[in-house]
C-alpha positions as CSV (number, residue, x, y, z in Angstrom):
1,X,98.3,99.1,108.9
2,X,97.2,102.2,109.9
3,X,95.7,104.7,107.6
4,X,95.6,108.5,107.9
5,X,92.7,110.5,106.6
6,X,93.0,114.3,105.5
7,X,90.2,116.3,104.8
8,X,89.0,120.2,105.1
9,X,91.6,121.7,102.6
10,X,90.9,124.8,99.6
11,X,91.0,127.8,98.2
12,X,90.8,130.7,100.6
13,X,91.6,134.6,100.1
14,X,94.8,136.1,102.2
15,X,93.6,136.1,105.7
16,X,90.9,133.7,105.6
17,X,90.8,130.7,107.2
18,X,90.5,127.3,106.9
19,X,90.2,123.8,109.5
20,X,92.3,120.7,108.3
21,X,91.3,117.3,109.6
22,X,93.2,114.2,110.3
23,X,91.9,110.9,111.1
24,X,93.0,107.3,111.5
25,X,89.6,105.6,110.9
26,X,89.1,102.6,113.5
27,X,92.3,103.4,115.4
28,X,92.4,103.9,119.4
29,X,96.1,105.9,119.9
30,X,97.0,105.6,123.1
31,X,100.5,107.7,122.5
32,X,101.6,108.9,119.1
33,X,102.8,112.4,117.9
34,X,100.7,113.9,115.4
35,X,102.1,116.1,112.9
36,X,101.2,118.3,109.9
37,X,103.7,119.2,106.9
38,X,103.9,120.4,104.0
39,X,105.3,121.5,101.1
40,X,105.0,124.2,98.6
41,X,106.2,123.2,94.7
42,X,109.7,123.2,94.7
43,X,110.5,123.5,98.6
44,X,111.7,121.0,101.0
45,X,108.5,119.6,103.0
46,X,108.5,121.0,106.5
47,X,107.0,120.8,109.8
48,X,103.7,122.8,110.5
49,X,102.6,121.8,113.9
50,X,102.9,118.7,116.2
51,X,100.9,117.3,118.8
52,X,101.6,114.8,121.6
53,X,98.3,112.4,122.1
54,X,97.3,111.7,125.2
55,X,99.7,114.4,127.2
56,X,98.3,117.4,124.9
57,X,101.8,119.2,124.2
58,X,102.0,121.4,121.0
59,X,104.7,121.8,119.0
60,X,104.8,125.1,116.2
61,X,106.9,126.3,113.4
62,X,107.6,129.6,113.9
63,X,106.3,130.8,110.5
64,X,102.7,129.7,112.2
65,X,103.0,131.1,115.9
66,X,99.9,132.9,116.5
67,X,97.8,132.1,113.3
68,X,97.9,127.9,113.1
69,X,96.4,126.0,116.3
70,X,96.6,122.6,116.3
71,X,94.5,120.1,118.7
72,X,93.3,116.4,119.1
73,X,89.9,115.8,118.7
74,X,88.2,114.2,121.8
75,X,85.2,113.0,119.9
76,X,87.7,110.6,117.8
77,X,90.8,108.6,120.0
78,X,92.5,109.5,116.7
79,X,92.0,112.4,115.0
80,X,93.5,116.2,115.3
81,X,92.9,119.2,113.7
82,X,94.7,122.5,112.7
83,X,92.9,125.3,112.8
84,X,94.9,128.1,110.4
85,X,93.9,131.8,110.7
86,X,95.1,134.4,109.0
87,X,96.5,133.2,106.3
88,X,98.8,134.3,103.6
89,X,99.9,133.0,100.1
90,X,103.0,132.1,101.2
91,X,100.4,129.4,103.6
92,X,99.6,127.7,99.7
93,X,101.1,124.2,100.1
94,X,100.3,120.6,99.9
95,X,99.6,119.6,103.3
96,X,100.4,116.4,105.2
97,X,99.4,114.7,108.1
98,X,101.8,112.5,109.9
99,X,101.6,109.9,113.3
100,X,104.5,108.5,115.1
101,X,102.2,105.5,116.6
102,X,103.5,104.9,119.8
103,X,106.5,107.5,119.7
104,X,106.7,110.9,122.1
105,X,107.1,114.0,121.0
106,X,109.5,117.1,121.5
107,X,110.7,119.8,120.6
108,X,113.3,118.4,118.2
109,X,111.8,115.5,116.8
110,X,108.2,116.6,116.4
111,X,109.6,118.3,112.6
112,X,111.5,115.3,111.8
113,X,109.8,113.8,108.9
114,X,111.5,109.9,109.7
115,X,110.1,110.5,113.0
116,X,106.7,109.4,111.4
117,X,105.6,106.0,110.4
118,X,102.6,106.8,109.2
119,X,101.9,109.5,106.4
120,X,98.6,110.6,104.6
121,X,98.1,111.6,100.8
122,X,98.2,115.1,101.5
123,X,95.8,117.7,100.9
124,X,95.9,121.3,98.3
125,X,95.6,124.5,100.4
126,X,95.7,127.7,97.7
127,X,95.8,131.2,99.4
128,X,95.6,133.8,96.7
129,X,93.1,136.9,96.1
């Protein structure tokens, strides 16, 4: 079973920034989409930003173009981060990461939550002054 392994959430001020981390401890991915969510109290949960391991594609939600960059760490065969710049209150959410182990991505399914087999607990961001 594979396990997923947020870490690097906060409390920041409007236009800090903050680096989420997602790992699957002892896992080699050889293909999977990797995915971050989230959702704000009382909103649906959506898609943040995806990214294709192994082929290095990325995937964005428009409401993070420009600010949110999200990349697979090469030090880990399982692991991506999302670096988020710039950010704004509207940013505060629980944040999720996701892997489709073994699944493409693109541009349709990468914000498709049952796209994902594999979920993490989530982690608080808070952006407020």
């Amino acid at each position: 079973q594979v396990q997923l392994v947020e870490s690097g959430g906060g409390s920041v001020v409007p236009g800090g920034r903050l680096k989420l981390s997602c790992v699957a401890p002892g896992d080699t991915f050889t293909s999977a989409c990797m995915g971050w969510f989230r959702q704000a109290p009382g909103k649906e949960r959506e898609g943040v930003a995806a990214i294709y391991i192994g082929i290095g594609l990325t995937y964005y939600a428009d409401f993070v173009k420009d600010r949110f960059t999200i990349s697979q760490d090469n030090t880990k065969s399982a692991a991506v981060d999302l670096q988020m710049n710039d950010l704004k209150p509207e940013d505060s959410a629980m944040y999720y990461c996701a892997a489709a182990v073994g699944s493409s991505c693109g541009p349709t399914v990468w914000k498709m939550e049952q796209w994902y087999n594999t979920w993490g607990e989530g982690i608080q961001v808070t952006v407020s002054t």
